[in-house]
Each structure stands twice: as structure tokens, then as C-alpha cells.
C-alpha positions as CSV (number, residue, x, y, z in Angstrom):
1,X,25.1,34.0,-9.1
2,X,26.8,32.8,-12.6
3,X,24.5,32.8,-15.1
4,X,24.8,28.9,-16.4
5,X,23.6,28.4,-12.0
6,X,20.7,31.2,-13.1
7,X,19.6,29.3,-15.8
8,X,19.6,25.5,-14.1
9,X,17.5,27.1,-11.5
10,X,15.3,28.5,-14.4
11,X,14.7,25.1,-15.9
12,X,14.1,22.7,-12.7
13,X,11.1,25.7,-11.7
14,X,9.8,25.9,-15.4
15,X,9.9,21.8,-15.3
16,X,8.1,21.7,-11.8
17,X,5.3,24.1,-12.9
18,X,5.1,22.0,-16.1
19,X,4.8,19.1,-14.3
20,X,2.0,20.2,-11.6
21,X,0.0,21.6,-15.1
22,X,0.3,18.5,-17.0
23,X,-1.1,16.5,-13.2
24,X,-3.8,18.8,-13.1
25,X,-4.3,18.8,-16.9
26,X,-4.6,14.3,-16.6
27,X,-6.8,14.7,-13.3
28,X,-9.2,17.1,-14.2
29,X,-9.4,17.1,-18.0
30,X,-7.8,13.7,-19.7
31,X,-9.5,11.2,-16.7
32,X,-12.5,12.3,-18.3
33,X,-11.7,11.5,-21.3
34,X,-14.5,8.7,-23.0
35,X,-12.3,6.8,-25.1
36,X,-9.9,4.4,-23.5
37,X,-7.1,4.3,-25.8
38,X,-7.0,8.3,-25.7
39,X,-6.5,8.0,-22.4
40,X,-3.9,5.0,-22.1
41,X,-1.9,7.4,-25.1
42,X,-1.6,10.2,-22.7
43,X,-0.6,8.1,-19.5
44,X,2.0,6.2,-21.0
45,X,3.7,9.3,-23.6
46,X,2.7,12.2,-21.9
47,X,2.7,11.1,-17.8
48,X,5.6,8.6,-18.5
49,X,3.9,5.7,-16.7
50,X,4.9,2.1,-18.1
51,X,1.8,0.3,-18.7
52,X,1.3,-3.5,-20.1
53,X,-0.6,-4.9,-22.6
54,X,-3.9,-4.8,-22.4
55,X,-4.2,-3.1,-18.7
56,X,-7.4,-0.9,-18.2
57,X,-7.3,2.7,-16.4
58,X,-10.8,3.6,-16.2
59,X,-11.9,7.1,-16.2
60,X,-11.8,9.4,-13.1
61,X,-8.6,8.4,-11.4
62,X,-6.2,10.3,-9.6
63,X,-2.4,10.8,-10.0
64,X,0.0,12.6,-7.7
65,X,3.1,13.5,-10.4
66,X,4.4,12.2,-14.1
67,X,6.3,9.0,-13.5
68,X,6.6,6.7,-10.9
69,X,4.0,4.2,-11.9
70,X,4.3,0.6,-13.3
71,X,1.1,-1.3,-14.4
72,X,1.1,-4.7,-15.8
73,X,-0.4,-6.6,-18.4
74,X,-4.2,-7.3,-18.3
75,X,-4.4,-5.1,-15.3
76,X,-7.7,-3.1,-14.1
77,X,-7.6,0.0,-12.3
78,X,-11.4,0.9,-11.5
79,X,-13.3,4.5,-11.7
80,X,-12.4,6.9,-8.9
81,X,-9.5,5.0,-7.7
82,X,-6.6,7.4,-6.1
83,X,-2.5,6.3,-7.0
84,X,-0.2,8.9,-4.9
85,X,2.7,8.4,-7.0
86,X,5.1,10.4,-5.4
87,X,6.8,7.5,-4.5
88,X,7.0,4.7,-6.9
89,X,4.1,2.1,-7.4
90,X,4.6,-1.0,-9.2
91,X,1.3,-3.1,-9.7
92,X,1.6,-6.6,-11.4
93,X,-0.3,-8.5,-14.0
94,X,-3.7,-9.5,-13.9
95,X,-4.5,-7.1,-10.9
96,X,-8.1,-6.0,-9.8
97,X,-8.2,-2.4,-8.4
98,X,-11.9,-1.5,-7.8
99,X,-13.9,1.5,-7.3
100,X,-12.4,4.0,-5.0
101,X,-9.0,2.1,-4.3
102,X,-6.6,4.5,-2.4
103,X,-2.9,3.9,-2.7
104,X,-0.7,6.3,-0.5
105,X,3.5,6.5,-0.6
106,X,3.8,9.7,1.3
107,X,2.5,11.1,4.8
108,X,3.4,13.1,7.6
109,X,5.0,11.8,10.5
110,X,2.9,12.3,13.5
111,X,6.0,12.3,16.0
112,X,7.9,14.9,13.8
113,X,8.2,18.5,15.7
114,X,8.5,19.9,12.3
115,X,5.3,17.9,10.7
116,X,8.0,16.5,8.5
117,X,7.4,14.8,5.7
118,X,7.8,10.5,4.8
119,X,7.2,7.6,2.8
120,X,8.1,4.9,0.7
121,X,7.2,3.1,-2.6
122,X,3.6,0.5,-2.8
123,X,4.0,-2.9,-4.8
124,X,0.8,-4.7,-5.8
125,X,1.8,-8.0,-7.2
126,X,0.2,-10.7,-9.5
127,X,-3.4,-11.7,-9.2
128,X,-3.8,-9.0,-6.8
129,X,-7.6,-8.3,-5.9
130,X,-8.1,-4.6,-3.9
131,X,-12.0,-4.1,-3.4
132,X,-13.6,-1.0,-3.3
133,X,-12.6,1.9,-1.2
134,X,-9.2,0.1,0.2
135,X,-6.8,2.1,1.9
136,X,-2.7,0.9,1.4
137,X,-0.5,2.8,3.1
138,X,2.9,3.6,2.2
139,X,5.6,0.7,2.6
140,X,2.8,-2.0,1.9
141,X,3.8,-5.2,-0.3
142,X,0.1,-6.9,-0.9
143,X,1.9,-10.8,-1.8
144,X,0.7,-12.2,-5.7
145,X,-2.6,-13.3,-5.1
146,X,-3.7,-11.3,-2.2
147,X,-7.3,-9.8,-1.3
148,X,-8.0,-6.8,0.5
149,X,-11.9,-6.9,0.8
150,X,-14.0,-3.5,0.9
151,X,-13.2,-0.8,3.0
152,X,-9.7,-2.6,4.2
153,X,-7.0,0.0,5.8
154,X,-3.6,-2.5,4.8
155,X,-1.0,-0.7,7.2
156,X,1.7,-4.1,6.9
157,X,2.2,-6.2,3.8
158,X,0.0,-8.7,2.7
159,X,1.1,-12.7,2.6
160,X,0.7,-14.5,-0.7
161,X,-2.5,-15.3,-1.0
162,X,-4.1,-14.0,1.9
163,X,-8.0,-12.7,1.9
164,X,-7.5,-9.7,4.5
165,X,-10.0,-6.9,5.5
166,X,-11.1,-4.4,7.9
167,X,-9.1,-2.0,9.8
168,X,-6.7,-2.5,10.0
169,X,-6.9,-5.2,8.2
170,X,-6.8,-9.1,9.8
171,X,-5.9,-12.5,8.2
172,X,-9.4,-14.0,7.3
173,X,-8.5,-16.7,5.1
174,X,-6.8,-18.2,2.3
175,X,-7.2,-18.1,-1.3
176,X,-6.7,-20.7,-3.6
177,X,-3.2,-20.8,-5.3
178,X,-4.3,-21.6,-8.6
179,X,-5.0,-18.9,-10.6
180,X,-5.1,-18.7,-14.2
181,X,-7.3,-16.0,-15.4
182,X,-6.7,-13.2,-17.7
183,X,-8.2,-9.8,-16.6
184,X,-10.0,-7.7,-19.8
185,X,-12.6,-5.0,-18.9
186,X,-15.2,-5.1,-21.9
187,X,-17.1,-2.2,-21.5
188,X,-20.3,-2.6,-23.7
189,X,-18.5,-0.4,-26.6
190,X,-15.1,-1.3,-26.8
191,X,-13.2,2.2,-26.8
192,X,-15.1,3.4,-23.4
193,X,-14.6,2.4,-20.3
């Protein structure tokens, strides 16, 4: 093997195994962290994830690789929620993902002889609300405005404005069209949260 071949296959391992270090590093160590803008630092210059203006990632979340992930402006993702990034996720402005949220872009396929491996990108748009413990599966478009209410499995997008839930999750209703709030999380001292 030529040694410029050696020495590609030198730096894509020494980038993977700093890559899993710096995952486990923001998982278990920097989700913890108390103070908010530390936090928001790290995802955005150290994790590469493109984050709005004023959009919230609370402590104890859960990341699957560096990159991959767009967050919007005045976006809220809650304590404990779990983003498996492997594919990409784009989330829009103004979203609500509460406690325990779980977004997946990669499984196995169940028919596979081989227990092969697929997936596909998650988008979350606009005035999105995903209550607590929510499953999405990869694939899943939740429409601007949507609700998944607690505990909803969402295996197939998600119409505009729709109030969905259970699992998997049914049409129940919809929601009204006019929306016009601003998220902020104010945590009672401003840099926690």
C-alpha cells in the first residue's frame, strides 16, 4: 500500500474515533453542563450543528454524531429528548420538543437476511408542537403547525396543522392556522435551563 493511501486511511480512523469522543464527550459531560450559552457554544463550534437565534437545547439531550442537525430560531428542544443524527434533521422555527422527544433517521430493516442497515433524514417544520415521549421515525415530515400529543409513535408524515397521537398515530383534529407566537424558554435564572 503507497504510503500517501496509508496515510488517508490514518486520518478518516483518527477522525472517526475523534468524532465518537467528542459524541460521548457532548452526551455525557457538556449536556450536563448548567449554563445555557456554554452549551449552545459547544453545539454550534464544536458539534457543527446550525442553530438560530434564540433556540433553547436544554440539558440532558442526546446526539448520535457531529453535524447533521439544523435548529431554528426561537426553537425549544426539552430535557431528555433523543436526536439520532445520523441522518440529517432539520427542525424549524418556533418549534416545541418536550420532555423525552425521540427522533430516529436510521434502523434495521426487518426483512433484510443480513439485518442491514436504513434510513432517511426527519424535518420538523414551523410551529411544530412534539409532546413528551414522541416517537418519529425515520422518513417523517411533521407539516408547520403540526402536534403529535404524548406518547405518539409518527411512522408517516404529518399534515399541516394536524393534532395527531397515539400509536401509531391517527388524525384527531385540526389546529388553528394562526399562529404568531414567539417561543423563549425563561428558566427562572437566565443562563440555566
Amino acid at each position: 500500500m503507497p504510503w500517501r493511501d496509508r496515510l488517508a486511511s490514518f486520518r478518516k480512523r483518527t477522525t472517526h474515533r475523534r468524532d465518537l469522543f467528542l459524541v460521548f464527550l457532548t452526551n455525557h459531560v457538556v449536556a450536563r453542563v448548567l449554563f445555557s450559552a456554554w452549551r449552545l457554544w459547544w453545539y454550534r463550534h464544536i458539534m457543527g450543528f446550525d442553530i438560530g437565534p434564540g433556540a433553547s437545547l436544554l440539558r440532558d439531550i442526546r446526539v448520535s454524531r457531529r453535524g447533521n442537525m439544523r435548529v431554528g430560531a426561537h426553537t425549544v428542544i426539552n430535557n431528555g429528548c433523543r436526536l439520532d443524527n445520523r441522518f440529517p434533521i432539520v427542525i424549524g422555527k418556533n418549534v416545541s420538543l418536550t420532555y423525552g422527544t425521540l427522533v430516529l433517521t436510521k434502523g434495521h430493516d426487518i426483512d433484510s437476511p443480513v439485518f442491514a442497515t436504513k434510513g432517511a433524514g426527519v424535518t420538523i417544520e414551523d410551529y411544530a408542537w412534539i409532546c413528551a415521549n414522541a416517537i418519529i421515525l425515520p422518513g417523517v415530515r411533521v407539516g408547520r403547525g403540526g402536534v403529535v400529543l404524548p406518547g405518539g409513535v409518527v411512522v408517516k408524515d404529518v399534515e399541516p396543522f394536524h393534532v395527531v397521537g397515539g400509536n401509531p398515530v391517527k388524525f384527531i383534529r385540526e389546529r388553528s392556522r394562526d399562529l404568531r407566537y414567539q417561543l423563549r424558554w425563561d428558566p427562572w435564572v437566565p443562563f440555566f435551563g
